[in-house]
N, C-alpha and C positions, 0 to 999 in steps of 0.2 A: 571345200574347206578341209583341210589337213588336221591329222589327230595323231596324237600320240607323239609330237616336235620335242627336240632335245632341250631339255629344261632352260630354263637363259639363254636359249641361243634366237629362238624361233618363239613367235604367237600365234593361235589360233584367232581365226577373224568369221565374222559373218558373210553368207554368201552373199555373191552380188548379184542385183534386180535389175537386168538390164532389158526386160522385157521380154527375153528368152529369142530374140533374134538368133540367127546361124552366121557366120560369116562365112564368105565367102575366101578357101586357102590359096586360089587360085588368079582372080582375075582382078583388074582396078577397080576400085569404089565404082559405084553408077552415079553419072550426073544425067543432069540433064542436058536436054539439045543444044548446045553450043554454050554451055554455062561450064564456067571456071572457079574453083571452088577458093576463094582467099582464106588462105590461112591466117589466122590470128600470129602479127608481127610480133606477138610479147609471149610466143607457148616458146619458151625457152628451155630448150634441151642442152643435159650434160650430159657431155662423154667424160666415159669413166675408163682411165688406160690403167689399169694395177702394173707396177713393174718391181721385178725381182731378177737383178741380174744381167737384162737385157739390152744393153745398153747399143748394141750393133746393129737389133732393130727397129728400136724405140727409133729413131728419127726418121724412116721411113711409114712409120704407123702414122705417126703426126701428121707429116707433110699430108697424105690421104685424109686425117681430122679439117687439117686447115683449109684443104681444097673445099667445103663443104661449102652450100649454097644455098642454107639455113640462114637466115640472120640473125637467129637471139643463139648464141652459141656460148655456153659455157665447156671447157677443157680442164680436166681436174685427173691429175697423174699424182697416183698416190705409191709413195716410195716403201714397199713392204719389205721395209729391212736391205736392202741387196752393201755386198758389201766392195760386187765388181769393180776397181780401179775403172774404167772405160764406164761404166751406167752411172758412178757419181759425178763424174765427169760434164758428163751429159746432164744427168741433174741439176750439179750448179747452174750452168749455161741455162737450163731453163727456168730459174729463178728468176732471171733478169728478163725474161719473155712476156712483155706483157699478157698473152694472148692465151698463158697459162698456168694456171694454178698446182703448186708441188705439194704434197702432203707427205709428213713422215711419217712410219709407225714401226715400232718392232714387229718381227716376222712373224704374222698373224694367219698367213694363207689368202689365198684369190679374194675368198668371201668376206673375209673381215676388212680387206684390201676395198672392194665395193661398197660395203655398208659404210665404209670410212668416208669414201668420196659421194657417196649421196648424201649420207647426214649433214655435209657440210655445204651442201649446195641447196638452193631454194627453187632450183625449177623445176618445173611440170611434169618432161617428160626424161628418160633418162638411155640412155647406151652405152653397155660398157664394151671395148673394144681391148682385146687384149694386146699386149704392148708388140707381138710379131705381126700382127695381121692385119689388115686395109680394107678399108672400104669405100665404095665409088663416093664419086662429089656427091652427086643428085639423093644419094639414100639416105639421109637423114630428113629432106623437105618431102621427099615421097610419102615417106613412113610417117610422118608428122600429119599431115595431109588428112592419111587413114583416121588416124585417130582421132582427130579433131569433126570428123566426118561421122565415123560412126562410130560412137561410144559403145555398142557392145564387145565391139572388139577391143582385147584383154592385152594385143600383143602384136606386134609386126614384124616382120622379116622378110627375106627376099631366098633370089635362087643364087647359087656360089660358085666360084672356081676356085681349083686347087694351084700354087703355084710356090716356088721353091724347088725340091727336090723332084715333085710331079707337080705336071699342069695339066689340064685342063677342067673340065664338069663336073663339079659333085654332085653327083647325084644322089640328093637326101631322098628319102619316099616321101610322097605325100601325106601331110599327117593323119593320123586315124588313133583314137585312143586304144586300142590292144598293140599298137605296134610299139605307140610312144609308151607304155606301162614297162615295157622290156630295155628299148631302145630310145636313146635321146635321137628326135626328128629333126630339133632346132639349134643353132649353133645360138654362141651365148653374143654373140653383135645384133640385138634384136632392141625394139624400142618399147619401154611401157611403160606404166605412171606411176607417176609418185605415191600417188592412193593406193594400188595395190602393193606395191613395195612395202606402205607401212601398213597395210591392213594386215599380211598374213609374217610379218617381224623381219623383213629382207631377207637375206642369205643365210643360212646355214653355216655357223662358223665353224661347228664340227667338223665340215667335210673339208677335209685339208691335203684329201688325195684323188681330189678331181669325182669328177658328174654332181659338181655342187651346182652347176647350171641346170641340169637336168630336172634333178630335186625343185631348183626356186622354180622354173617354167609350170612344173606340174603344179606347185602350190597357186601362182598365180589363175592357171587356166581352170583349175577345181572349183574356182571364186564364180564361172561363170562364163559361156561365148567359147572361142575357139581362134587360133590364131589367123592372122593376115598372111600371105603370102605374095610378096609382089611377084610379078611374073617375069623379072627380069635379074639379071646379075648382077647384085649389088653390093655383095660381100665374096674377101679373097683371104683361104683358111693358107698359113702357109705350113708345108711339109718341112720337117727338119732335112740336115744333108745327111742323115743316118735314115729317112725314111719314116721319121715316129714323129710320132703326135702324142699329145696328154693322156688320151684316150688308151690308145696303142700301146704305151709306156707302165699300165696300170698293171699289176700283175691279179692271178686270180683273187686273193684273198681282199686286197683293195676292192675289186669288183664287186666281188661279195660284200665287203662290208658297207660299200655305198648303197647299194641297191636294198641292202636291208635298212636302210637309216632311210632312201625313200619311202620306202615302203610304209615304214614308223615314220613320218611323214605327213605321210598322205594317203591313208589308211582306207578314206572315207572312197575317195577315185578310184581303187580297186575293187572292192563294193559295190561302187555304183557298175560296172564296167565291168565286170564278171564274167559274164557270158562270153564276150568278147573277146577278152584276154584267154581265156581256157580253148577256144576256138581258135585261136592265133596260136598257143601253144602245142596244139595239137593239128594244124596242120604242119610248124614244124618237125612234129615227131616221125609224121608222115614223110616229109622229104627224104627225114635222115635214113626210114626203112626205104625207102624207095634209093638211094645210093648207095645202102649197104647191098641191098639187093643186085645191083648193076656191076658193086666194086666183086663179090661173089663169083658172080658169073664171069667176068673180067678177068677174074684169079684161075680161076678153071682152065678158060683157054690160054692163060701163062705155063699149066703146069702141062695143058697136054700139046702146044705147038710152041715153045722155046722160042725158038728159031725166028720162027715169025713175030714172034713177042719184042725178041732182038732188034731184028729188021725195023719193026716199026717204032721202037724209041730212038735209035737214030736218024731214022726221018725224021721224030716232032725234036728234036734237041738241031739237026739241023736249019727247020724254020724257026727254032727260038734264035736262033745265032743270027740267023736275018734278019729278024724282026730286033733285035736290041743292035743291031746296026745299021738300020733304018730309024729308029729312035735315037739315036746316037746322029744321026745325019742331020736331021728333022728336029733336033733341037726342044723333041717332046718325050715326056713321059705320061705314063698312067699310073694308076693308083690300084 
């Protein structure tokens, strides 16, 4: 449970009794011997696309919603102010779409943008996907699946690739609560319920400069359990063609001021999680002596063999010229 929430934006809730089970971040539900678990036809999930501006690839987001192989499927695209000629464009057009509901609101941020399109939906479970990125067919019935299976679990997700500007593997870490205290583990295309959305007051509308994901995920998982992880790739983050991301784009004092606005939060998670988190930031601190230490010694034999110092940056500036010409061939980037 989270304390210390910014007045009117956010509620404190009671924890949740879910028996104290663990879930598992790794592997499928467990069934049994040749048993096939039906999902209830009527746990109807809405995806929630916030858009601002994006109107070039909003329709590629979609087409990934619509492929979906879910059948209680609600789509709710809420229009946070954009004033882009090309994304109203596309808005109108989607008015006429049966298949999806438009919501308007003046520019309110991501969070207000989501609380908008859940308040106004009545289903169970919810996904919000932001209006650039994609997600496989199969991962909203997987993820539904979970939940419906085991109610301790708070939250689902899956494993990612990167694609845009860089493609392949994101490799998120495996969650652990001292890493996720520091660093968001989960991207915000995850599935979770309506009940805790309204137990701990949705989204954070303060946070209007990004890791408002981060902040709801912690408040949700402080309620109780630990999230899902499918073991497979079912969400696709995309890279701008400058290389940035939301994240990426934050400058320090943003950083700062989000992470203290977690923190004021979800006060009670660090607390509990102490030990943890102080152990995790201290084998940080560790690494960083241990590479000053290396960069040190590094600097030394700069100053007393030049030469060779020389020699060997144009050897690695020559294999980098390979290698972004073999990535240039290959049609692939890294991250």
């Amino acid at each position: 449970m989270g304390s210390g929430a910014a007045a009117g934006r956010i509620r404190t809730a009671p924890e949740r009794d879910d028996g104290g089970i663990v879930a598992d971040t790794m592997s499928a539900p467990q069934k049994g011997k040749g048993r096939r678990m039906t999902v209830d036809p009527e746990a109807r999930v809405a995806v929630i696309i916030p858009v601002f501006d994006s109107g070039t690839t909003l329709p590629e987001t979609l087409d990934s919603v619509f492929a979906q192989t879910h059948p209680a499927l609600e789509i709710m695209v809420v229009d946070d102010g954009s004033t882009d000629p090309l994304t109203l464009h596309v808005l109108d057009a989607l008015r006429e779409d049966g298949r999806v509901r438009v919501i308007r609101q003046d520019n309110a941020g991501p969070s207000a943008a989501r609380n908008a399109g859940i308040s106004a939906s009545s289903a169970r479970y919810f996904m919000p996907v932001d209006s650039d990125d994609r997600i496989a067919s199969s991962y909203i019935a997987e993820a539904v699946e979970v939940l419906e299976e085991r109610p301790d679990v708070p939250l689902v997700y899956a494993r990612a690739e990167l694609f845009g500007r860089y493609t392949g593997r994101w490799r998120l870490p495996d969650f652990d609560w001292a890493g996720f205290l520091i660093h968001n583990q989960i991207f915000p295309s995850a599935l979770f319920r309506r009940t805790d959305w309204a137990a701990i007051g949705g989204y954070d509308e303060s946070m209007r400069r990004g890791r408002e994901d981060h902040d709801f995920v912690m408040r949700v998982l402080a309620r109780g359990g630990e999230p899902f992880r499918l073991d497979a790739v079912r969400f696709f983050y995309r890279i701008g063609a400058d290389g940035s991301s939301v994240n990426s784009s934050m400058d320090r004092e943003d950083l700062i001021a989000a992470h203290s606005q977690i923190f004021r939060n979800s006060t009670q998670a660090y607390a509990d999680h102490a030990e943890d988190l102080f152990r995790f930031i201290f084998d940080q601190h560790d690494q960083v002596a241990d590479l000053r230490f290396r960069y040190a010694a590094l600097e030394r034999l700069r100053v007393r063999f030049p030469r060779i110092v020389s020699a060997g940056k144009r050897v690695r500036d020559g294999v980098r010229r390979i290698g972004r010409g073999r990535r240039r061939d290959d049609g692939i980037g890294h991250l």
